[in-house]
TITIDO-971833 format. One line per 3 residues: number of its first residue (from 0); their letters; for each residue x, y negated, z of C-alpha. Coordinates in steps of 0.5 Angstrom, whole numbers, always signed. Layout:
N
NUM	a	X Y Z; ... .
END
This chain:
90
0	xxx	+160 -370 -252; +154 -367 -249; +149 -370 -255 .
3	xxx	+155 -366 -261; +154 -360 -257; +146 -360 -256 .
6	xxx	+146 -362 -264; +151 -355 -265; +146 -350 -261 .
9	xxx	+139 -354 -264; +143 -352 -270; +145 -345 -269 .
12	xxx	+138 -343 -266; +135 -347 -273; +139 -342 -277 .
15	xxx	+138 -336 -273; +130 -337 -274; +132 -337 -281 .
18	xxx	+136 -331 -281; +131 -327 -277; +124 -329 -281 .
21	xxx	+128 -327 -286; +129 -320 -283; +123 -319 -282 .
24	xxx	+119 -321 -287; +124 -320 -293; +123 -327 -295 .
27	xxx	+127 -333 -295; +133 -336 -298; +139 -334 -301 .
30	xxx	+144 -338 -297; +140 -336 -290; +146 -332 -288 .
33	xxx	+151 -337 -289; +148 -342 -286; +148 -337 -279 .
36	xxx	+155 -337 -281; +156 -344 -281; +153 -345 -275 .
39	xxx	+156 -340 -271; +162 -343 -273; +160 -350 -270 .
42	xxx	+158 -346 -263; +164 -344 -263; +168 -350 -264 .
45	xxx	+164 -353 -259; +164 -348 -254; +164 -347 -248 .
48	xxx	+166 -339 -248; +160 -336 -247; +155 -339 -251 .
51	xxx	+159 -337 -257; +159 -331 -254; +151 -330 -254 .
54	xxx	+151 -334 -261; +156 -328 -264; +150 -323 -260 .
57	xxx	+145 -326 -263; +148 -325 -270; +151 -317 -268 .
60	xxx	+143 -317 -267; +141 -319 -273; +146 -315 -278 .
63	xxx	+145 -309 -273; +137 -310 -275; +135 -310 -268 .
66	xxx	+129 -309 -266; +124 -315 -265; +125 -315 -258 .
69	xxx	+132 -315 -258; +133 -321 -263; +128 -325 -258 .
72	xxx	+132 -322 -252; +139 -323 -256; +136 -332 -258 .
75	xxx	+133 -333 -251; +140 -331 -247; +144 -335 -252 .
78	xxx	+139 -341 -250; +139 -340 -243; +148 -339 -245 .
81	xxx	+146 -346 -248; +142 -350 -243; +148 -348 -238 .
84	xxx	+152 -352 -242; +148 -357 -243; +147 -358 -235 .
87	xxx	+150 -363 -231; +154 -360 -225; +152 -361 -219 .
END
């Protein structure tokens, strides 16, 4: 389970590397968007809450047309959201 769930974020964060070079360079490919989206939507199929959470930050950044800074700020907090996740407990 915990390898599907690993998939889904390396997913995610594949498409929303996508998403913002397009953002920032105007270049990229027509389908770029709804690739995010697909991937949001296995984020949120596989959860926990707040990784989905920190996924949908990730896209409001990104249709807000945040600031660099922000974006990078919004990807690191959903991959540490993720690493949790991903985390075996104690």
């Amino acid at each position: 389970m915990l390898e599907v769930r690993r998939q889904t974020y390396v997913h995610f964060l594949g498409a929303a590397d996508a998403r913002i070079l397009t953002e920032r360079t105007g270049r990229g490919h027509a389908d770029d968007e709804a690739q995010l989206e697909r991937a949001l939507g296995g984020v949120t199929l596989e959860g926990p809450p707040d990784v989905t959470a920190a996924a949908e930050n990730v896209l409001g950044h990104l249709r807000r047309h945040a600031s660099p800074d922000e974006l990078d700020q919004a990807k690191r907090a959903f991959v540490l959201a993720a690493q949790q996740a991903l985390s075996p407990p104690p």
